[in-house]
C-alpha positions as CSV (number, residue, x, y, z in Angstrom):
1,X,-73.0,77.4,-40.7
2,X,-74.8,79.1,-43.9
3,X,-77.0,81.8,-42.6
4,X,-81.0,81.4,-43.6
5,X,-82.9,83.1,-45.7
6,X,-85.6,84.9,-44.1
7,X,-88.9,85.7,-45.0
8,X,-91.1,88.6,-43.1
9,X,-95.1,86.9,-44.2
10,X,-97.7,88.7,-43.3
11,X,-100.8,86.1,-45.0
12,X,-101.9,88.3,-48.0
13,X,-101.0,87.5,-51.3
14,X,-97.4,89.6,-52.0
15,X,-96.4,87.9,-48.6
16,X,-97.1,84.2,-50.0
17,X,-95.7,85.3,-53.6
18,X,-92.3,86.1,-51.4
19,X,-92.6,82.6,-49.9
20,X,-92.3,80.7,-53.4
21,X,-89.9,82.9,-54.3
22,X,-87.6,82.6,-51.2
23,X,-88.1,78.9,-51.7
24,X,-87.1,78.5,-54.8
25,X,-84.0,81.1,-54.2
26,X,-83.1,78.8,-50.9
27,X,-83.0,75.7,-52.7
28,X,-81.0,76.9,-55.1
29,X,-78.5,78.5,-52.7
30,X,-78.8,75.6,-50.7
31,X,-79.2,77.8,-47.3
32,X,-82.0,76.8,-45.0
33,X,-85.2,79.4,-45.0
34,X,-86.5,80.8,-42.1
35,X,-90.3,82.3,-41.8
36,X,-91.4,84.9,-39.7
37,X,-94.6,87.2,-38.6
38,X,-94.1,90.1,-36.3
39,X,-97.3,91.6,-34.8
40,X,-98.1,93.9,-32.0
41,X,-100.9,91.8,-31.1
42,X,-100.2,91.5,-27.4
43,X,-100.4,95.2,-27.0
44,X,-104.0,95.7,-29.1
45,X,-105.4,92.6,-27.7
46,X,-104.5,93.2,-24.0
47,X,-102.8,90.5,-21.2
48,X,-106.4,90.1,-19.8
49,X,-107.8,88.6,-22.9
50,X,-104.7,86.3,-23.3
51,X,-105.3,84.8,-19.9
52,X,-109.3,84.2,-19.6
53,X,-109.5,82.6,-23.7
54,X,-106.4,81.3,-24.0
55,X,-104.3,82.4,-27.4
56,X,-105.4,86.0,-28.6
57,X,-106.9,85.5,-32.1
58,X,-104.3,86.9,-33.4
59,X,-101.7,84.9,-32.0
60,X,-103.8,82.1,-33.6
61,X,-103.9,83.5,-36.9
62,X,-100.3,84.3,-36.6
63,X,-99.5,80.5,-36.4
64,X,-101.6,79.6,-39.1
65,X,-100.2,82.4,-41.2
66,X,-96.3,80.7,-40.7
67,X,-97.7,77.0,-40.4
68,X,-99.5,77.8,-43.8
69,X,-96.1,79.5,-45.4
70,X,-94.0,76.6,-43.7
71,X,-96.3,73.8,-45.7
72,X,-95.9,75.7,-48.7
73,X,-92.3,76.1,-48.9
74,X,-91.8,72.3,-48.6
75,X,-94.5,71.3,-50.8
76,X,-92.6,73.4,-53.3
77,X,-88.8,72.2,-52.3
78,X,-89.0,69.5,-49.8
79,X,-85.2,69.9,-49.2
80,X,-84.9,72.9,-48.0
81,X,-84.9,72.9,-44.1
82,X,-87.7,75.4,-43.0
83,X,-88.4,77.0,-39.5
84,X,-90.4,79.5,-38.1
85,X,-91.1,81.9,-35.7
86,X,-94.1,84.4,-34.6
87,X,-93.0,87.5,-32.7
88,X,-94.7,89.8,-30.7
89,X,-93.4,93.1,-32.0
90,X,-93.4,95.3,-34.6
91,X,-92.6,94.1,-38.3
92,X,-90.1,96.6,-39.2
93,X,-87.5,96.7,-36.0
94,X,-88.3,92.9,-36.2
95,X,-87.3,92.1,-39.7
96,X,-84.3,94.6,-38.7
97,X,-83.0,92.4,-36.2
98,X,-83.6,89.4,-38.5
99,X,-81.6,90.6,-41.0
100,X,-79.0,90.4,-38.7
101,X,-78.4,87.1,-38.8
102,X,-79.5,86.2,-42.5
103,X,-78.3,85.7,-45.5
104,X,-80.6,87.8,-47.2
105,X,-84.5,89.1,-46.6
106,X,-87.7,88.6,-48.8
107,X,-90.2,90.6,-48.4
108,X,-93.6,91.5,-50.2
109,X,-93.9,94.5,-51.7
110,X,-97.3,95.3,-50.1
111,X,-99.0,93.5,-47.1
112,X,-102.6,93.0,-46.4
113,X,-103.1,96.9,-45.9
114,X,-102.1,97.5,-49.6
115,X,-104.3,99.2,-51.8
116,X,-102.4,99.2,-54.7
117,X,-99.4,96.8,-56.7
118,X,-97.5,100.2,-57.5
119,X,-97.2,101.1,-54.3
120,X,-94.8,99.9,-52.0
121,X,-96.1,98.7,-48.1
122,X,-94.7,100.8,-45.2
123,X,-92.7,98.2,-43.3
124,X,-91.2,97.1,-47.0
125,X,-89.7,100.4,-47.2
126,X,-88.2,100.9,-43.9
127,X,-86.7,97.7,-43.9
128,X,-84.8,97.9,-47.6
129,X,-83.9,101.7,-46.2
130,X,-82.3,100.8,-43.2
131,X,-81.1,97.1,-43.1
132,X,-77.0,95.4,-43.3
133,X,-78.2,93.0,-45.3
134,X,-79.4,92.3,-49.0
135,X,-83.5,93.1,-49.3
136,X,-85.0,91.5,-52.0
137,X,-88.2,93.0,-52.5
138,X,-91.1,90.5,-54.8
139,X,-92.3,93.5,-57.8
140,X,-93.7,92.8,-60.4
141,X,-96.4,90.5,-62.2
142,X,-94.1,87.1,-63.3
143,X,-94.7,83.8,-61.7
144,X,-93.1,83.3,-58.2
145,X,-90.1,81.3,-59.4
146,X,-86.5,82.6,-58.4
147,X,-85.0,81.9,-62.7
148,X,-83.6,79.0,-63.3
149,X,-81.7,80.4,-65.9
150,X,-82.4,81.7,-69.5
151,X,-82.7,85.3,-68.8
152,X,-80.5,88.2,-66.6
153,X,-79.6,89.8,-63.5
154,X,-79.7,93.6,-64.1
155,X,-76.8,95.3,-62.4
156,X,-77.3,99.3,-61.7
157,X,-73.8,100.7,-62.2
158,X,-74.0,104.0,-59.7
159,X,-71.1,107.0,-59.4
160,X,-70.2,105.0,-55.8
161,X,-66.6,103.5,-56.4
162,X,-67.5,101.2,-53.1
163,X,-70.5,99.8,-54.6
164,X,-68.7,96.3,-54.7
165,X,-71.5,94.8,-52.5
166,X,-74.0,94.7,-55.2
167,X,-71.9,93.6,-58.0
168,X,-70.7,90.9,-55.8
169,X,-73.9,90.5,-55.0
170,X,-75.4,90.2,-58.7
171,X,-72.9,87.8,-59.7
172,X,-73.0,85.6,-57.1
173,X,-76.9,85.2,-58.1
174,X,-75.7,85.2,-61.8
175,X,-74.0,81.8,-60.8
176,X,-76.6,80.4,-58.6
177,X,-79.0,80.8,-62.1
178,X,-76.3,80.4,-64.7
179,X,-77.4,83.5,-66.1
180,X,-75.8,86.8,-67.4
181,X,-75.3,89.9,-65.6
182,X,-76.2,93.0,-67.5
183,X,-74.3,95.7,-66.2
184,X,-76.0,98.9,-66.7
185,X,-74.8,102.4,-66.3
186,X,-77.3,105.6,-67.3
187,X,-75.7,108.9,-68.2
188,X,-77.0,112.3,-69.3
189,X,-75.8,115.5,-71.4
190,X,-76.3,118.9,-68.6
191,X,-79.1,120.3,-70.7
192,X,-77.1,123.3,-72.1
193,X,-75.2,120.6,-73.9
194,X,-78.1,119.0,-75.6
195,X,-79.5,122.5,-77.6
196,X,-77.0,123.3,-80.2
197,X,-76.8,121.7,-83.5
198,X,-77.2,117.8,-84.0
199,X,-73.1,116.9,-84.7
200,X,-71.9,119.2,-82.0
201,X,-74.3,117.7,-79.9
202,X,-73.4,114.5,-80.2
203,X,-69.7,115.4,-80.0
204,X,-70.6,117.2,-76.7
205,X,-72.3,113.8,-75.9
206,X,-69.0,111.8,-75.7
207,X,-66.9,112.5,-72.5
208,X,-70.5,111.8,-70.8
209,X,-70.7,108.5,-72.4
210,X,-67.1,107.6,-71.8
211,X,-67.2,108.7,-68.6
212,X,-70.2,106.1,-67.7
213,X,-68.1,103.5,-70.0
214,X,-64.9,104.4,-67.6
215,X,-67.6,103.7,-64.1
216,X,-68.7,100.1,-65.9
217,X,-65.3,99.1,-66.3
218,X,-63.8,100.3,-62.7
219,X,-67.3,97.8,-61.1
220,X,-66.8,95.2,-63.1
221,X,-63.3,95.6,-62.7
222,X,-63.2,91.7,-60.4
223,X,-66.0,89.8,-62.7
224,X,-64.9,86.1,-62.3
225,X,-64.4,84.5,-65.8
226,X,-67.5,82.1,-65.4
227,X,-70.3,84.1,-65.7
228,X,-71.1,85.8,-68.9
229,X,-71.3,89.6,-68.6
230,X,-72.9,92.1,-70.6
231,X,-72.4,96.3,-70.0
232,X,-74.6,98.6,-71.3
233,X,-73.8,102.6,-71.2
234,X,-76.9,104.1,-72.1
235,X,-78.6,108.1,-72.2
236,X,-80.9,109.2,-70.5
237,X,-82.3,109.2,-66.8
238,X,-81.5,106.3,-64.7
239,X,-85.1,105.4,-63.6
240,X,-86.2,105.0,-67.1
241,X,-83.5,103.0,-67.8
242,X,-83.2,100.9,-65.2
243,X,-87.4,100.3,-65.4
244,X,-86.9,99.7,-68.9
245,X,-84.1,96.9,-68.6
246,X,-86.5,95.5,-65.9
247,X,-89.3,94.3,-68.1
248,X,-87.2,91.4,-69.0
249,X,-84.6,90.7,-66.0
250,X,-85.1,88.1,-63.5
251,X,-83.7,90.4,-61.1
252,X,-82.6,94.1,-60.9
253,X,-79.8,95.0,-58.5
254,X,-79.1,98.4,-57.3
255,X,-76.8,99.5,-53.9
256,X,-77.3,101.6,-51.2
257,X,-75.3,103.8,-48.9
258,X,-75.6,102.7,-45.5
259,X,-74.4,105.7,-42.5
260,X,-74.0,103.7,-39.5
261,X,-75.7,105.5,-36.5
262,X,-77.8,107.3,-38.7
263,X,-81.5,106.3,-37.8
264,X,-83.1,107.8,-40.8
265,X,-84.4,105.6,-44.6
266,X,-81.4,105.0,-46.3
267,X,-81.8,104.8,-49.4
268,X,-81.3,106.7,-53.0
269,X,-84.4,108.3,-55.3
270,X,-83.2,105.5,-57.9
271,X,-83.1,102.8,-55.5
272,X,-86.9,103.9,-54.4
273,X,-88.1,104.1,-57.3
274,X,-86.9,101.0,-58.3
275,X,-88.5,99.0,-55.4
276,X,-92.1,101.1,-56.7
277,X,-92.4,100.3,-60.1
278,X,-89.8,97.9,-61.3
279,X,-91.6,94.9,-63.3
280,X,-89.1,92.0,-61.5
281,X,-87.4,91.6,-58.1
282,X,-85.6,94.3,-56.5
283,X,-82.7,93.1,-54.5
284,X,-81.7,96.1,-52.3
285,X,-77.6,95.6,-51.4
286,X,-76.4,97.8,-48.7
287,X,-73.1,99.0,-48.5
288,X,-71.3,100.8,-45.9
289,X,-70.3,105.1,-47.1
């Protein structure tokens, strides 16, 4: 049985953007998509009130919030099976325990308490720091549709020889689009390296660059012949590379390290920033170190 696709929605805007996407990324998976909202509302809103009115308005606007998601997804994909679920508790250790059981999560990247796109909501970022399964975080200011093809899937090529998660990961959603991946590896001279005259420099520069050339070639090492693949080794600091080759992917990749029993965020100062500022979708793709 293909595990669902599941959606934490919330009712603002990012939330509903993460529904057309996860549509459009379910149909063309062709895994079932599952909505949920996960409120403490029982707690703020008290047993008491529940019994003399009936449904706690918030319990009501939760079910509107998923019935409206629900009607959305199949106006946009009829075919893809839908379901939902409202739960009383909170959205982070729910989503958590979603994930779980899904194929993937799609989140927002700010709820209705966002104050600004660059910033990234609070539950967003505890659940791509801490869950098993891929988190695909909606950044960014292009439509709402998962590609269709045309463009890329941006692969961030880190030091981690276990990292095989991600590519995995990046090609499989390389196929679903019939896209290319772009393989991208950053590398930097130590700054001692970088000060002495122009053709030294640059012969300095070498082991550095074929060193990330060497890391591109041991992750790409089990690419399957039918999707196109690019590498790129390129200098200078791996958040302004990465948010650079972002501006025209239809999705940016990156791993993370996941410590079992370790209860803390989990996740790398690339990876972060990366799910604040990248101009596409983030997918977040743990693996275990």
């Amino acid at each position: 049985m293909e595990l669902p696709l599941v959606v934490g929605v919330d009712g603002s805007e990012s939330g509903m953007r993460a529904v057309d996407w996860a549509t459009d990324e379910a149909a063309l998976r062709g895994v079932p998509l599952r909505l949920v909202y996960a409120s403490l509302w029982e707690r703020y809103e008290g047993a008491a009130l529940a019994d003399g009115l009936g449904s706690p308005s918030e319990q009501v606007i939760a079910d509107d919030i998923v019935e409206a998601a629900a009607q959305r997804a199949h106006r946009r994909h009829a075919d893809v099976k839908v379901s939902t679920d409202v739960l009383p508790e909170e959205p982070a250790p729910a989503l958590l325990r979603e994930g779980n059981e899904a194929s993937a999560l799609v989140l927002g990247s700010r709820g209705r308490s966002g104050i600004a796109e660059l910033l990234l909501g609070s539950v967003t970022l505890a659940v791509a720091a801490r869950a098993y399964c891929p988190v695909i975080v909606l950044r960014g200011s292009q439509d709402n549709r998962a590609a269709a093809g045309g463009r890329r899937i941006v692969l961030a090529v880190g030091e981690e020889p276990d990292e095989s998660a991600a590519v995995r990961f990046a090609f499989g959603e390389a196929r679903a689009r019939g896209c290319a991946v772009e393989a991208v590896r950053a590398w930097r001279r130590p700054a001692h390296e970088a000060l002495g005259h122009p053709l030294s420099s640059r012969g300095a520069a070498r082991p550095h660059e074929e060193r990330a050339t060497e890391l591109l070639e041991a992750a790409l090492s089990g690419a399957p012949p039918d999707v196109e693949l690019r590498r790129r080794a390129v200098e200078g600091p791996a958040r302004k590379v990465l948010l650079d080759a972002s501006a025209t992917a239809d999705l940016l990749v990156v791993g993370a390290r996941r410590h079992p029993g370790h209860s803390g965020l989990q996740l790398g100062r690339v990876a972060r920033a990366m799910l604040h500022h990248s101009a596409c979708p983030v997918a977040v793709v743990p693996h275990r170190g």
